[in-house]
N, CA, C and O atoms as CSV, one atom per row, in Angstrom:
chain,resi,resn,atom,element,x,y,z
A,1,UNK,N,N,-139.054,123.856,34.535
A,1,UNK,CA,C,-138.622,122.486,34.663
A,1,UNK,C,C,-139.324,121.863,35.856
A,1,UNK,O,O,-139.545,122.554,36.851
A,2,UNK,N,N,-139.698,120.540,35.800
A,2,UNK,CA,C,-140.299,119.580,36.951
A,2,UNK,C,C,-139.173,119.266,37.622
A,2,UNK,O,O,-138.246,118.546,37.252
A,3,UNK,N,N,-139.370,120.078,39.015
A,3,UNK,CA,C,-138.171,119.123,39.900
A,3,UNK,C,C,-139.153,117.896,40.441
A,3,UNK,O,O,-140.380,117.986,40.475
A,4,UNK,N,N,-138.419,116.781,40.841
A,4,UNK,CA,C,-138.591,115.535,42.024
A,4,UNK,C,C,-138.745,116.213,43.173
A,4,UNK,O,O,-137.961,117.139,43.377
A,5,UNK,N,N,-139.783,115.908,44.174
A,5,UNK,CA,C,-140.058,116.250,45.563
A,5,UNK,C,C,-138.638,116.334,46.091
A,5,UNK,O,O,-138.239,117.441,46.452
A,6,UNK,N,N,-137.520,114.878,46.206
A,6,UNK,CA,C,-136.437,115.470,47.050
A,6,UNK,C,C,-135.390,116.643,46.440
A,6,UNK,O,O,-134.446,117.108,47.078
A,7,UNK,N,N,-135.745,117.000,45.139
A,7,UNK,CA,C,-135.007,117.646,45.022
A,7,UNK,C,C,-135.370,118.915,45.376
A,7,UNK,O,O,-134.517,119.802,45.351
A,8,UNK,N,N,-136.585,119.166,45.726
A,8,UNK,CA,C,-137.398,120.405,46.288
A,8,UNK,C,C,-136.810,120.517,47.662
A,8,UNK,O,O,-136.206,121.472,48.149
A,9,UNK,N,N,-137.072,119.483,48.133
A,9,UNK,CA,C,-136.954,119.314,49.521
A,9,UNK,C,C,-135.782,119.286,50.277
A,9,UNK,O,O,-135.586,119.359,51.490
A,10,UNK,N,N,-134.826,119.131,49.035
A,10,UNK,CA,C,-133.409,119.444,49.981
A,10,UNK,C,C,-132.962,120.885,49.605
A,10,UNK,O,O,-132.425,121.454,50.556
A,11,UNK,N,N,-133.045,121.642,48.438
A,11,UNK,CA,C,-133.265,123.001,48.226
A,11,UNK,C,C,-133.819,123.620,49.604
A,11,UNK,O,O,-132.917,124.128,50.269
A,12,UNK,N,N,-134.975,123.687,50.127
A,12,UNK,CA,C,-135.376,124.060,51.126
A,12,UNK,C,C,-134.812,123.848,52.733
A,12,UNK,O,O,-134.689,124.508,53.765
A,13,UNK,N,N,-134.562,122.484,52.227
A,13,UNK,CA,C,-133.290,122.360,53.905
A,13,UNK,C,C,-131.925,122.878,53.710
A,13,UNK,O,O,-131.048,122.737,54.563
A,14,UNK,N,N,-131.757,123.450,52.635
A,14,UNK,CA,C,-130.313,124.205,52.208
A,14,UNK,C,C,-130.409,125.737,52.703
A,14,UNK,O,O,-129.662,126.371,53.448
A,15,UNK,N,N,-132.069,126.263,51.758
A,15,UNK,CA,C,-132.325,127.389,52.173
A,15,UNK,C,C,-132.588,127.279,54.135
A,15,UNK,O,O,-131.983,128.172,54.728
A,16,UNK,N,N,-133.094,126.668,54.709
A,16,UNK,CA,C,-133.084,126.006,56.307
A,16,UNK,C,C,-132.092,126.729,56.465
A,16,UNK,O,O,-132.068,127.934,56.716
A,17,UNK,N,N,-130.966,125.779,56.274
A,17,UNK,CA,C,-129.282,125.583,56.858
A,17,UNK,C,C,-128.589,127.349,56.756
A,17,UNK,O,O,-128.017,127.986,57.640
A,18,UNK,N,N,-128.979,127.825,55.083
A,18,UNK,CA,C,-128.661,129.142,55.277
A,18,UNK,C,C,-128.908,130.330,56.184
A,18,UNK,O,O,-128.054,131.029,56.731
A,19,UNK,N,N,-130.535,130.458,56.263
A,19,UNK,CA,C,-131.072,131.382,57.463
A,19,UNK,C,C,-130.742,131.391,58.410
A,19,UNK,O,O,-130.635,132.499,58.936
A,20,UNK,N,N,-130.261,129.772,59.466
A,20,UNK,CA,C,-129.769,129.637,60.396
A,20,UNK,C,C,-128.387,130.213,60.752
A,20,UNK,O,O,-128.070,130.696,61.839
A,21,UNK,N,N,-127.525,130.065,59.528
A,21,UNK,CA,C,-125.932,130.378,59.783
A,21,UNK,C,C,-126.135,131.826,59.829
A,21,UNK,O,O,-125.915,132.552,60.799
A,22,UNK,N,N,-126.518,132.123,58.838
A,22,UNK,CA,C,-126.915,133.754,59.006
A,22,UNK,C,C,-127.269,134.542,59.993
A,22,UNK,O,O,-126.728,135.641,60.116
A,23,UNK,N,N,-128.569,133.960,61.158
A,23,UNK,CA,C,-128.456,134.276,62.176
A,23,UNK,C,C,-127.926,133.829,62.943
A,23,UNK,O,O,-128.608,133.637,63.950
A,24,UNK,N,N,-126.657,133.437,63.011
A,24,UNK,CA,C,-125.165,133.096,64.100
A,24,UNK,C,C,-125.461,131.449,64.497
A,24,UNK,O,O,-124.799,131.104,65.476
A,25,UNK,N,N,-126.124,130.626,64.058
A,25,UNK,CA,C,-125.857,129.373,64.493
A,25,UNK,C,C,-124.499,129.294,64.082
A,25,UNK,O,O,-123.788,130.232,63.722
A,26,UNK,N,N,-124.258,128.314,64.153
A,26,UNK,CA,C,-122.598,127.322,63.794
A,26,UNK,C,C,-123.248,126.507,62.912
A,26,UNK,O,O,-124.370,126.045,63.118
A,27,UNK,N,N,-122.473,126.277,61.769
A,27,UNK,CA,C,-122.531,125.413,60.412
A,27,UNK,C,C,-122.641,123.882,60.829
A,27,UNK,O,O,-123.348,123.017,60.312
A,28,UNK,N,N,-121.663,123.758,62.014
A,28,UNK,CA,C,-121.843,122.251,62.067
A,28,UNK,C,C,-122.936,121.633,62.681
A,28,UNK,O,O,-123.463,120.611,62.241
A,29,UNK,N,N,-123.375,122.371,63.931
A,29,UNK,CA,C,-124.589,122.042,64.481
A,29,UNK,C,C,-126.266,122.098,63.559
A,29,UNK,O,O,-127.286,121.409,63.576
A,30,UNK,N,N,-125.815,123.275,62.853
A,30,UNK,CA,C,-127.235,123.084,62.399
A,30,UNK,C,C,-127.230,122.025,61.194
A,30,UNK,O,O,-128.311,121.559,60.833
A,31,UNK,N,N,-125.972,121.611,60.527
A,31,UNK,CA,C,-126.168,120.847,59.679
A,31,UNK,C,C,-126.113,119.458,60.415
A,31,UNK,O,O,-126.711,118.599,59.767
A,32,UNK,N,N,-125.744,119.148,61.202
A,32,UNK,CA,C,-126.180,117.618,62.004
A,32,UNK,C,C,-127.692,117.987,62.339
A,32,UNK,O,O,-128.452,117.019,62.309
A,33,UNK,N,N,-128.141,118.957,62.586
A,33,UNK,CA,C,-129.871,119.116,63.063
A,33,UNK,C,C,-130.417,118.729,61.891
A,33,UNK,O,O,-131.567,118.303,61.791
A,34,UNK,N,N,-129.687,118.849,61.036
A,34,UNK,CA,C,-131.051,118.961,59.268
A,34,UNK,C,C,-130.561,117.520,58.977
A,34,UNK,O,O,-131.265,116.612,58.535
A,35,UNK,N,N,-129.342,117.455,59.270
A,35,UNK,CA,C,-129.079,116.047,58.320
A,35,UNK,C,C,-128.048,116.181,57.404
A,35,UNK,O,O,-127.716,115.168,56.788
A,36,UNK,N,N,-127.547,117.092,57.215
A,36,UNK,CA,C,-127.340,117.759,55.660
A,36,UNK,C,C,-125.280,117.655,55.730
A,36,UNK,O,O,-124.743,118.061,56.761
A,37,UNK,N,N,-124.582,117.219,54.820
A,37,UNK,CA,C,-122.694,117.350,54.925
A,37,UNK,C,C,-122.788,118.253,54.075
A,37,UNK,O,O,-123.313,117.903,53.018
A,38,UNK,N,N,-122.298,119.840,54.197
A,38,UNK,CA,C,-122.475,120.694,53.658
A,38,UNK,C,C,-120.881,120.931,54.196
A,38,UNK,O,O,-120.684,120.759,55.399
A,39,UNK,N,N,-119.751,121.319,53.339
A,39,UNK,CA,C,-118.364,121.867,53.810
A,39,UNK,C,C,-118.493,123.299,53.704
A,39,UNK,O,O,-119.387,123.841,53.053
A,40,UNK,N,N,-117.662,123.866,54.301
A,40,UNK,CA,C,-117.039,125.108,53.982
A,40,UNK,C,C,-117.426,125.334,52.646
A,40,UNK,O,O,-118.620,125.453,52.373
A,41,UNK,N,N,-116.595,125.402,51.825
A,41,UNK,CA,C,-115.918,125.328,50.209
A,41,UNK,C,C,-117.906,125.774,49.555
A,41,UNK,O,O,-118.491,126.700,48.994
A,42,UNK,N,N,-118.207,124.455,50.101
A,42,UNK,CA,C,-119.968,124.125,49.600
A,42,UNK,C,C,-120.912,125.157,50.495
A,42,UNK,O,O,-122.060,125.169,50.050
A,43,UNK,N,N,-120.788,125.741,51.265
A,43,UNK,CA,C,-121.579,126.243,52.453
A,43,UNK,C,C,-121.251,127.934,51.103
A,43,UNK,O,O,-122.096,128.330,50.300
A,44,UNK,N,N,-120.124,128.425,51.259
A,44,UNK,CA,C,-119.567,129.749,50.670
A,44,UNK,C,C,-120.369,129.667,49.218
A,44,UNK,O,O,-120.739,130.734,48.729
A,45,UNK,N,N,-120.617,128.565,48.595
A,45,UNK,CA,C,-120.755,128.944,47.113
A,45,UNK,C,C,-122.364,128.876,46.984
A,45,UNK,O,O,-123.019,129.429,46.101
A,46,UNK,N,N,-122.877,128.077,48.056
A,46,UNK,CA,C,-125.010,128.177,48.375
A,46,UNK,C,C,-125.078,129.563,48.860
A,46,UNK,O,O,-126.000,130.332,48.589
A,47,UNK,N,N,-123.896,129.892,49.706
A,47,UNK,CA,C,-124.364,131.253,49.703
A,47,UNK,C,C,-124.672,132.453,49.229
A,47,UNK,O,O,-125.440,133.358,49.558
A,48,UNK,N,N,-123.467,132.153,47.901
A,48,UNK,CA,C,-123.426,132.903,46.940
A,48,UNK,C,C,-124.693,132.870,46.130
A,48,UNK,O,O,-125.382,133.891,46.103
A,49,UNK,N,N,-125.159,131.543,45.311
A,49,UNK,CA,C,-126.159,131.413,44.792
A,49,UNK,C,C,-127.709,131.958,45.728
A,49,UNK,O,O,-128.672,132.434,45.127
A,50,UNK,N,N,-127.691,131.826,46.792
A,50,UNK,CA,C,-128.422,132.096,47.956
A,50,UNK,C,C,-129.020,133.897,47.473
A,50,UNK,O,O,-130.082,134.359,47.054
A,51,UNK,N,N,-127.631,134.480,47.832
A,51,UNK,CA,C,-127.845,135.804,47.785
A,51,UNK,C,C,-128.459,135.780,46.028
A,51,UNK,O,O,-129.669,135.650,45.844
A,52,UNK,N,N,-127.742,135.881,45.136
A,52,UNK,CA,C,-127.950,136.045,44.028
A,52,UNK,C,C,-129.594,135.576,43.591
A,52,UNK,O,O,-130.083,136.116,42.599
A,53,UNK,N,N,-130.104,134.938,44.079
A,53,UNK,CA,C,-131.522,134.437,44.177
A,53,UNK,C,C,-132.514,135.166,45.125
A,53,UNK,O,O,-133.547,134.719,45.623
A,54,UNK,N,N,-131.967,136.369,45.253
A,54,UNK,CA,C,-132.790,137.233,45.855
A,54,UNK,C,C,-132.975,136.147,47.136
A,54,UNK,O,O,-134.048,136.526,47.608
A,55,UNK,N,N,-132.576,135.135,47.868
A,55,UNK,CA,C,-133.023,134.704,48.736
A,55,UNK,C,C,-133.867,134.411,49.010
A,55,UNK,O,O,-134.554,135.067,49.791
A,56,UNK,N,N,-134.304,133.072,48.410
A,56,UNK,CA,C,-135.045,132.610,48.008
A,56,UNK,C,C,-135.105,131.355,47.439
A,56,UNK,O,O,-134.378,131.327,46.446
A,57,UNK,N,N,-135.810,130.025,47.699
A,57,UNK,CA,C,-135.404,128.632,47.998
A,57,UNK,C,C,-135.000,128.167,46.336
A,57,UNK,O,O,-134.044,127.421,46.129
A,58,UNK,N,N,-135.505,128.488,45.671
A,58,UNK,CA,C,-135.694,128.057,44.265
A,58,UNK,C,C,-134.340,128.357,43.723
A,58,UNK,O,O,-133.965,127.541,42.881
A,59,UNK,N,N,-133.419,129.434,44.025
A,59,UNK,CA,C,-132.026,129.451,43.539
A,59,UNK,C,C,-131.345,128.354,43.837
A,59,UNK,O,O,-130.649,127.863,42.949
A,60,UNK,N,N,-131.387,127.815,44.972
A,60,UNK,CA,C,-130.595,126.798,45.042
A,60,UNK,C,C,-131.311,125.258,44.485
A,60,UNK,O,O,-130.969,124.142,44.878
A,61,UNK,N,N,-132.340,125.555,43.512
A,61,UNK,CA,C,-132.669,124.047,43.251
A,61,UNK,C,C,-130.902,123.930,41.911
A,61,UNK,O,O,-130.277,124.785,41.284
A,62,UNK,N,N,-130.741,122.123,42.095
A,62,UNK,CA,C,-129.879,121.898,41.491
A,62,UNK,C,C,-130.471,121.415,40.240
A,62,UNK,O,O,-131.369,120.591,40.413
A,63,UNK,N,N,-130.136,121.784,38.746
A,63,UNK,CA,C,-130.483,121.629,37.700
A,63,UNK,C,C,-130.307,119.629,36.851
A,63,UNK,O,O,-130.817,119.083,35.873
A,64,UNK,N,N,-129.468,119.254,37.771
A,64,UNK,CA,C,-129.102,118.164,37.357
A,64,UNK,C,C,-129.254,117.130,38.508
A,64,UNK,O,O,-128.375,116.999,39.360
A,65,UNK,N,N,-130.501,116.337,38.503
A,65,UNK,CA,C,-130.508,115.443,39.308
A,65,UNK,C,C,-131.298,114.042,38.548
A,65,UNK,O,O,-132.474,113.698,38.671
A,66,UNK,N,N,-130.186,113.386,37.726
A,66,UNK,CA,C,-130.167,111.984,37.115
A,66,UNK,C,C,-130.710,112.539,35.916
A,66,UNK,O,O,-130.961,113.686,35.545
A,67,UNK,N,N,-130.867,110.916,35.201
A,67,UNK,CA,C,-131.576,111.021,33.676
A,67,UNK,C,C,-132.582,110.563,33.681
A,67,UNK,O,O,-133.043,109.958,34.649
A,68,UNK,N,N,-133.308,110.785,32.342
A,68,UNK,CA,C,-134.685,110.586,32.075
A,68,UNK,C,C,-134.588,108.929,31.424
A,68,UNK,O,O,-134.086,108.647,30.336
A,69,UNK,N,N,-135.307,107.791,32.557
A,69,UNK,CA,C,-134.979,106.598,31.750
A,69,UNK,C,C,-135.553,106.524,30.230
A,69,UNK,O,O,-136.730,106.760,29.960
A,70,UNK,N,N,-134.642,106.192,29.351
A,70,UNK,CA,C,-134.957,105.757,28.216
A,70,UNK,C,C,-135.703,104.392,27.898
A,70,UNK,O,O,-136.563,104.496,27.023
A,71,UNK,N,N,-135.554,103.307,28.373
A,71,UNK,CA,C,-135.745,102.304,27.887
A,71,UNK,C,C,-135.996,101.477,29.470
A,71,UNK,O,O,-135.244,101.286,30.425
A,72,UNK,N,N,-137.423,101.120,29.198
A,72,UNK,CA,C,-138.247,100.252,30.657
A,72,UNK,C,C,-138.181,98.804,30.611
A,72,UNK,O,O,-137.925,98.144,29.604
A,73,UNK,N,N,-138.344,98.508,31.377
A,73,UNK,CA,C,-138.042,96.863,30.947
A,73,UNK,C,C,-139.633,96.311,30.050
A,73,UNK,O,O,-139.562,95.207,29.510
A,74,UNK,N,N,-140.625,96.883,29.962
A,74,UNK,CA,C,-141.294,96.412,28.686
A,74,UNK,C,C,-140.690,96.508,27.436
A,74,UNK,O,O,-140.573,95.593,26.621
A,75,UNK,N,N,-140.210,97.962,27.292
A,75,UNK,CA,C,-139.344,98.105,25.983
A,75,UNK,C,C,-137.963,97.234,26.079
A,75,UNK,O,O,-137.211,97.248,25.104
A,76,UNK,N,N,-137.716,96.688,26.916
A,76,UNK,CA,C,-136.560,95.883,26.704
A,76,UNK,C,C,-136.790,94.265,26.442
A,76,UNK,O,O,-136.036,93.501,25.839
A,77,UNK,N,N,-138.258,93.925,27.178
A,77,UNK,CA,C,-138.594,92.687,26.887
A,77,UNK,C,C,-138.942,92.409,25.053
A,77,UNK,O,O,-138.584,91.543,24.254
A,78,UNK,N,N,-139.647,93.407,24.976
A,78,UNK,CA,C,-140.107,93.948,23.261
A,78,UNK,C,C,-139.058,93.440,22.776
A,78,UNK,O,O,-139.085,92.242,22.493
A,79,UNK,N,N,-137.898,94.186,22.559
A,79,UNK,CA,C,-137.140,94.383,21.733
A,79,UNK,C,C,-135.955,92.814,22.089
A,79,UNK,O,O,-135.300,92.303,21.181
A,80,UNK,N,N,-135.931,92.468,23.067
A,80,UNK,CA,C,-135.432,90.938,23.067
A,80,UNK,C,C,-136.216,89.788,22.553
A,80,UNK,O,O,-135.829,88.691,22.151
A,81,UNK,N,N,-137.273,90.235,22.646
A,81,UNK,CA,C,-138.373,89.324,21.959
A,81,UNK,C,C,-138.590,89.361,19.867
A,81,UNK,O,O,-138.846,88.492,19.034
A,82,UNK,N,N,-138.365,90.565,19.811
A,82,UNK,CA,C,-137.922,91.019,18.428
A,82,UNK,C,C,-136.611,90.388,17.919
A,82,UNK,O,O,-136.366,89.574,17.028
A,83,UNK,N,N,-136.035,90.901,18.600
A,83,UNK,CA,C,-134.673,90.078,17.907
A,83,UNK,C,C,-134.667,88.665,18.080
A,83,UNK,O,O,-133.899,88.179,17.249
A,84,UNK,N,N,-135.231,87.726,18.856
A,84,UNK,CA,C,-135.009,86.273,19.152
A,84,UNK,C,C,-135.906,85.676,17.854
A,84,UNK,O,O,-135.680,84.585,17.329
A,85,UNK,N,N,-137.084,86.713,17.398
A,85,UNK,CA,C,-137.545,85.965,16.394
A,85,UNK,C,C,-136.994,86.442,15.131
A,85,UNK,O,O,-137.262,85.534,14.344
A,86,UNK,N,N,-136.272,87.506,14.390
A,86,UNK,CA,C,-135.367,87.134,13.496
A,86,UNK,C,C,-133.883,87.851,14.044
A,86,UNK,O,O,-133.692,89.037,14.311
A,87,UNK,N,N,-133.183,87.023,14.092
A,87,UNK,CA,C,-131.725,87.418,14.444
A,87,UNK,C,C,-131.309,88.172,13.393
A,87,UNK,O,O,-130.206,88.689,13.574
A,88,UNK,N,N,-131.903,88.432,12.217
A,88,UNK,CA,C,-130.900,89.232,11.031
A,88,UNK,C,C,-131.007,90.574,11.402
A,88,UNK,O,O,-130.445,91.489,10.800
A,89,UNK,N,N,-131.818,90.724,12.520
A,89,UNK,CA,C,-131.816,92.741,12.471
A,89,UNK,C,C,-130.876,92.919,13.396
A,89,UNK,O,O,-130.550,92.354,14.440
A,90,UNK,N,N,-130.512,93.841,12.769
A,90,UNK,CA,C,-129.558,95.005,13.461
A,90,UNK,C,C,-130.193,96.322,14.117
A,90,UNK,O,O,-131.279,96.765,13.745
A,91,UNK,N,N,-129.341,96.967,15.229
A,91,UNK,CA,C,-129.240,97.764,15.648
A,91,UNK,C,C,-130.213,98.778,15.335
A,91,UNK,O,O,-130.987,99.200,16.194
A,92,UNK,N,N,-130.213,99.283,13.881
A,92,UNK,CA,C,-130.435,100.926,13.388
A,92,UNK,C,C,-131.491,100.008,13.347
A,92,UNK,O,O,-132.115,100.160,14.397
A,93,UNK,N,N,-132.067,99.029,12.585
A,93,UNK,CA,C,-133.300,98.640,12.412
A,93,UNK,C,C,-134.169,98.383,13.386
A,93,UNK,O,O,-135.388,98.544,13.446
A,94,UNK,N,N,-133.079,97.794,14.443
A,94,UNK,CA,C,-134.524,98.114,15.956
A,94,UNK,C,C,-135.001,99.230,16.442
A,94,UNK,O,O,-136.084,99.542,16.937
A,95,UNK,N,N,-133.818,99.900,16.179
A,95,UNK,CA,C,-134.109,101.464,16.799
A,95,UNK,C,C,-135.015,101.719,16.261
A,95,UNK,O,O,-136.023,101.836,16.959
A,96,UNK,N,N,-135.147,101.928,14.853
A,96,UNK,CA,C,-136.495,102.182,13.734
A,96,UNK,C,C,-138.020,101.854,14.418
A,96,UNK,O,O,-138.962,102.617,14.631
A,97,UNK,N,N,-137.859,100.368,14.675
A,97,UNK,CA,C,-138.569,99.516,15.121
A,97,UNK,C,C,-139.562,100.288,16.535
A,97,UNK,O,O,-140.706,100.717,16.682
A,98,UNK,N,N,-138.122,100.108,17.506
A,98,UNK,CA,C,-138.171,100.800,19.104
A,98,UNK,C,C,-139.418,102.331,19.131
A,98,UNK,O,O,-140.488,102.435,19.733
A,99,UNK,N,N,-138.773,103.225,18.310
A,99,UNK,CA,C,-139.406,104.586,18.198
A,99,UNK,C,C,-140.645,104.138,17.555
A,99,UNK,O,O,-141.638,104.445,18.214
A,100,UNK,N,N,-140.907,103.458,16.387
A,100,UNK,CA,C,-142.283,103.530,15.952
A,100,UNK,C,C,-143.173,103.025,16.864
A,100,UNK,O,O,-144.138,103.668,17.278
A,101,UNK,N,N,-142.685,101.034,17.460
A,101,UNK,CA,C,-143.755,101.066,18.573
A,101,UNK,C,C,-144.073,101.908,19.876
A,101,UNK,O,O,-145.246,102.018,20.234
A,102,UNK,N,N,-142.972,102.547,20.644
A,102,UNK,CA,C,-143.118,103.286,21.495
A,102,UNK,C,C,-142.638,104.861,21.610
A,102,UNK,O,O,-142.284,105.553,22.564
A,103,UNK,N,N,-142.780,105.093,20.281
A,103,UNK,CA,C,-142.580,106.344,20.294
A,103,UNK,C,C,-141.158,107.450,20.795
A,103,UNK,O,O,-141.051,108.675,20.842
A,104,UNK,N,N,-140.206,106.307,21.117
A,104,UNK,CA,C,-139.020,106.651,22.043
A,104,UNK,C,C,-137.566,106.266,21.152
A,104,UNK,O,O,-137.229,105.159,20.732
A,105,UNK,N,N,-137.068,107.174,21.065
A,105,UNK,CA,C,-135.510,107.286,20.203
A,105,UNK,C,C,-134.657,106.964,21.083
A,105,UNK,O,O,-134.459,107.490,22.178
A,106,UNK,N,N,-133.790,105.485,20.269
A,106,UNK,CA,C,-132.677,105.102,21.389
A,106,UNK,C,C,-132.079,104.997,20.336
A,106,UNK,O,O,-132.635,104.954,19.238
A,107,UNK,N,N,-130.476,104.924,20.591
A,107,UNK,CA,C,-129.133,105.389,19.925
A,107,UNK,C,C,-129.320,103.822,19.555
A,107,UNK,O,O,-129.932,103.002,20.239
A,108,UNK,N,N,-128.355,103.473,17.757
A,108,UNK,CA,C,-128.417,102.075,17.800
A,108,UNK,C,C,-126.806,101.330,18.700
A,108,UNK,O,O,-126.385,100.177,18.799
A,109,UNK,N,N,-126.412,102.367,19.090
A,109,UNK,CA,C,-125.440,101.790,20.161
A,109,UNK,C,C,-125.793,101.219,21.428
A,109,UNK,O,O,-125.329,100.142,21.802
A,110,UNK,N,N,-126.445,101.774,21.973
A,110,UNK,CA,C,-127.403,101.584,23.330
A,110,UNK,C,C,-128.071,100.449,23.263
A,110,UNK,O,O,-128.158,99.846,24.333
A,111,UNK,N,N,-128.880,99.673,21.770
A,111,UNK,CA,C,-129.335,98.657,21.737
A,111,UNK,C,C,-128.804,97.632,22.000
A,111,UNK,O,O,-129.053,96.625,22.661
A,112,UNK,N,N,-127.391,98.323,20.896
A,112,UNK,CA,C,-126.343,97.054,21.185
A,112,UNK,C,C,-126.049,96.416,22.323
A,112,UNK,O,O,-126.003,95.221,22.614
A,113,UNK,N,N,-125.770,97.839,23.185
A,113,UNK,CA,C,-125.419,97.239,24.523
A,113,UNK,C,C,-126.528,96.246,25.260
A,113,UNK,O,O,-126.166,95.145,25.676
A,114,UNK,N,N,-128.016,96.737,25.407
A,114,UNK,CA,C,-128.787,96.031,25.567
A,114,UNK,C,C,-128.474,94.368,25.250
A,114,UNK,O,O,-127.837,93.611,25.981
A,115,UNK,N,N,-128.981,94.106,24.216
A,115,UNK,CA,C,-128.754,93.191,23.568
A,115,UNK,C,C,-127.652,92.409,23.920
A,115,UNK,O,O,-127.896,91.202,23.935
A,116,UNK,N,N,-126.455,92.753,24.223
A,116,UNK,CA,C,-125.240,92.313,24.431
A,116,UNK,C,C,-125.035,91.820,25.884
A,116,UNK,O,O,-124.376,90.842,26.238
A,117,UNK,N,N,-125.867,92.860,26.812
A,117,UNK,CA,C,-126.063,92.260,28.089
A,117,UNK,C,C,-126.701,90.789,28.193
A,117,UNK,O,O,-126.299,89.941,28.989
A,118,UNK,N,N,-127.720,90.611,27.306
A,118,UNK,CA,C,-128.507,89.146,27.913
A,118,UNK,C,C,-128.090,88.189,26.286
A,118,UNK,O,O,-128.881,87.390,25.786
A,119,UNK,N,N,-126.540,88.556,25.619
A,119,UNK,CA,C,-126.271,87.493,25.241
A,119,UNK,C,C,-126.727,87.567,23.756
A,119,UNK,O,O,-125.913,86.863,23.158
A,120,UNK,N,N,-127.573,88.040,22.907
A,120,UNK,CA,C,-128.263,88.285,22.050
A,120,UNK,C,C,-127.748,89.256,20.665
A,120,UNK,O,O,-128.355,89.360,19.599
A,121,UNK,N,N,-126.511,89.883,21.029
A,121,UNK,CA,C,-125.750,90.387,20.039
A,121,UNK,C,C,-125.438,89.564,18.699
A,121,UNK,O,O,-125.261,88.347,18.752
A,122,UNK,N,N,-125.377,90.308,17.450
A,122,UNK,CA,C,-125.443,89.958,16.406
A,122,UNK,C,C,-123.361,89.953,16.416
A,122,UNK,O,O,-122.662,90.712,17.087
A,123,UNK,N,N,-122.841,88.800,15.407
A,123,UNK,CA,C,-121.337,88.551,15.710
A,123,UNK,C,C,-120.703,89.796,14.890
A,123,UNK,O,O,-121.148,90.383,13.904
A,124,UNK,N,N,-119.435,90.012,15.681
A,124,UNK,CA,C,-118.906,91.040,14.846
A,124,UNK,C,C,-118.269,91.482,13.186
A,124,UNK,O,O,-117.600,90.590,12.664
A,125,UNK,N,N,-118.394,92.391,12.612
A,125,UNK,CA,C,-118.226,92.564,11.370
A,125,UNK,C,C,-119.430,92.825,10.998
A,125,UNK,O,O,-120.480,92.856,11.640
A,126,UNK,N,N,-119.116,93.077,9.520
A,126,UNK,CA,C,-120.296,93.526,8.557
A,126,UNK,C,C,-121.250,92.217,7.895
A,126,UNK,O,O,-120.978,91.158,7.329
A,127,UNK,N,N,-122.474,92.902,8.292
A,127,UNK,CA,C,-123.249,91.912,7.842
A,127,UNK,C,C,-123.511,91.392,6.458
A,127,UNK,O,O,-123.515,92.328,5.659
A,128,UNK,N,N,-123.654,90.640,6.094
A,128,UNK,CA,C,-123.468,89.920,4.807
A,128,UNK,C,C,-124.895,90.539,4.007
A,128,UNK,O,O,-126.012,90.551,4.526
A,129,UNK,N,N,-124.552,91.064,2.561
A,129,UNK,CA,C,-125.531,91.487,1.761
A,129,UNK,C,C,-125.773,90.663,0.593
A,129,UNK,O,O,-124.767,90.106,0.154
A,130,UNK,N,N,-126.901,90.443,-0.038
A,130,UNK,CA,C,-126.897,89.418,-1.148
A,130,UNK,C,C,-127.047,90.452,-2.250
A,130,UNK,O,O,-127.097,90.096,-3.427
């Protein structure tokens, strides 16, 4: 997996913070030196992962740091620009739309919301079929 630089980088001031306590600093001092609010509770369980990682910075990278944006504001200008010139599409049909021009799968709920933010939502109920 690609971590983000800070997420490297605070892994490593974690692994920092550990070596230090280990050799008898005090938790609180060295974590005001790094920067870092690390509790008790949180200090006991890096350690755990710490050891279990053979000790070694990469155990403590955290697996979850944000999401992968879906939708950029080109793809959002697109797709407001799509719908302003025919209002009859819906949702599943932009999505259709969305993925073919840019290659990117968005939920047709998510559009909605889009859409709904700048006003542009189609009215509620089922759309009329001839």
């Amino acid at each position: 997996m690609d971590y983000p630089p800070a997420v490297i980088a605070k892994a490593q001031q974690l692994a920092t913070l550990l070596q230090r306590v280990a050799a008898g600093e005090a938790c609180a001092a060295v974590c005001a030196d790094l920067g870092l609010a690390v509790s008790p509770t949180e200090l006991a369980r890096r350690q755990a992962k710490y050891a279990i990682g053979e000790q070694q910075w990469p155990a403590l990278l955290d697996g979850r740091f944000g999401h992968a944006q879906g939708v950029n504001s080109a793809m959002r200008e697109w797709l407001y620009e799509r719908k302003r010139q025919d209002v009859r599409l819906r949702a599943a049909a932009l999505a259709a739309a969305l993925e073919q021009a840019f290659g990117v799968r968005v939920a047709a709920g998510h559009i909605n919301y889009l859409l709904r933010k700048v006003g542009l939502s189609s009215p509620p109920g089922r759309p009329y079929k001839p």
